[in-house]
VMD Tcl script that draws the C-alpha trace (Angstrom):
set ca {
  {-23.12 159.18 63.52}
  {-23.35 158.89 67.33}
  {-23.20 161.30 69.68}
  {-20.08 161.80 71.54}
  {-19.74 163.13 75.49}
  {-18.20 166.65 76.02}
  {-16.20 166.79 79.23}
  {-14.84 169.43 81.82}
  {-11.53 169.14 81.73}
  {-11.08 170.76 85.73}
  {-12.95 172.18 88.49}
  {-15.36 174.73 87.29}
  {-18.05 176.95 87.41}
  {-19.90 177.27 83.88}
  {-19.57 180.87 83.04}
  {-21.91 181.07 79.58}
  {-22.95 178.80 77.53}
  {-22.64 180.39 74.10}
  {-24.71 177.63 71.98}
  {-27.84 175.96 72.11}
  {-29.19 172.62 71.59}
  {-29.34 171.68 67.83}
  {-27.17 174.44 66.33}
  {-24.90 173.38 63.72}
  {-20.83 174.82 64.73}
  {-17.97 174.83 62.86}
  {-14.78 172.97 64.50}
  {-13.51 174.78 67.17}
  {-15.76 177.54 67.71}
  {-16.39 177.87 71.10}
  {-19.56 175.85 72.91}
  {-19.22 177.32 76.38}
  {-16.74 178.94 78.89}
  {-15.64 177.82 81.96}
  {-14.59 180.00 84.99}
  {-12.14 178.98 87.33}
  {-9.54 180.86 89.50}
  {-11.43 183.98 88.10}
  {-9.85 182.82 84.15}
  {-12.05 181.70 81.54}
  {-11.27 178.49 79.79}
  {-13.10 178.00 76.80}
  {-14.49 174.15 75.50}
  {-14.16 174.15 71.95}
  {-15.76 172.01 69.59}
  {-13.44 169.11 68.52}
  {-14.97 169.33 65.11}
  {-17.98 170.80 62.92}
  {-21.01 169.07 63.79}
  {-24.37 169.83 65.68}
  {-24.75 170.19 69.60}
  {-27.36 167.36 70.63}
  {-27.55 168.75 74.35}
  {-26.61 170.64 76.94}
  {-26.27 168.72 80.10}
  {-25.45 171.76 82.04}
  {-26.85 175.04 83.08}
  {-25.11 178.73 83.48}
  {-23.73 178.88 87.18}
  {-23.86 175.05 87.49}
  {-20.91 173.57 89.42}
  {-18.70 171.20 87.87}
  {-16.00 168.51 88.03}
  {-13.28 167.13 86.64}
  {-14.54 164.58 84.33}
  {-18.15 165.72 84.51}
  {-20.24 165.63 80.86}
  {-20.75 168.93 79.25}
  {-22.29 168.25 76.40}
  {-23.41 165.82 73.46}
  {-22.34 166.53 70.47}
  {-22.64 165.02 66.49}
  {-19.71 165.52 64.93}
  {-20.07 165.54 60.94}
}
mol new
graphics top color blue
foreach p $ca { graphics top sphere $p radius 0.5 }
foreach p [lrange $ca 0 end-1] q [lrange $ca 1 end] { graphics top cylinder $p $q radius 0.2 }
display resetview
């Protein structure tokens, strides 16, 4: 199956990224957390698969819109 693009949903600093490339997840276990407005807002994963990459870095800067992640769903 084809990877699919992860997106930040808002304005955002990434906080921690609590996966790493090629681990398998279960669906919505949480991938990474986002900070904004000093609250954490969490990107879950829409279903069990494998994380392909991470596109982003800890401390990185992001948009609305911007890609996260790819991820293989099951």
């Amino acid at each position: 199956m084809a990877a699919i693009k992860l997106y930040s949903d808002l304005n955002a600093m990434v906080f921690r990224i609590t996966v790493a490339e090629g681990d398998r997840v279960a669906a919505g276990e949480t991938l990474l957390l986002l900070e904004s407005m000093k609250m954490e807002i969490p990107l879950a994963a829409p279903a069990a698969g494998r994380v392909a990459a991470i596109l982003v870095r800890e401390t990185d800067l992001v948009g609305e819109g911007d890609a996260l992640m790819l991820f293989v769903p099951d």
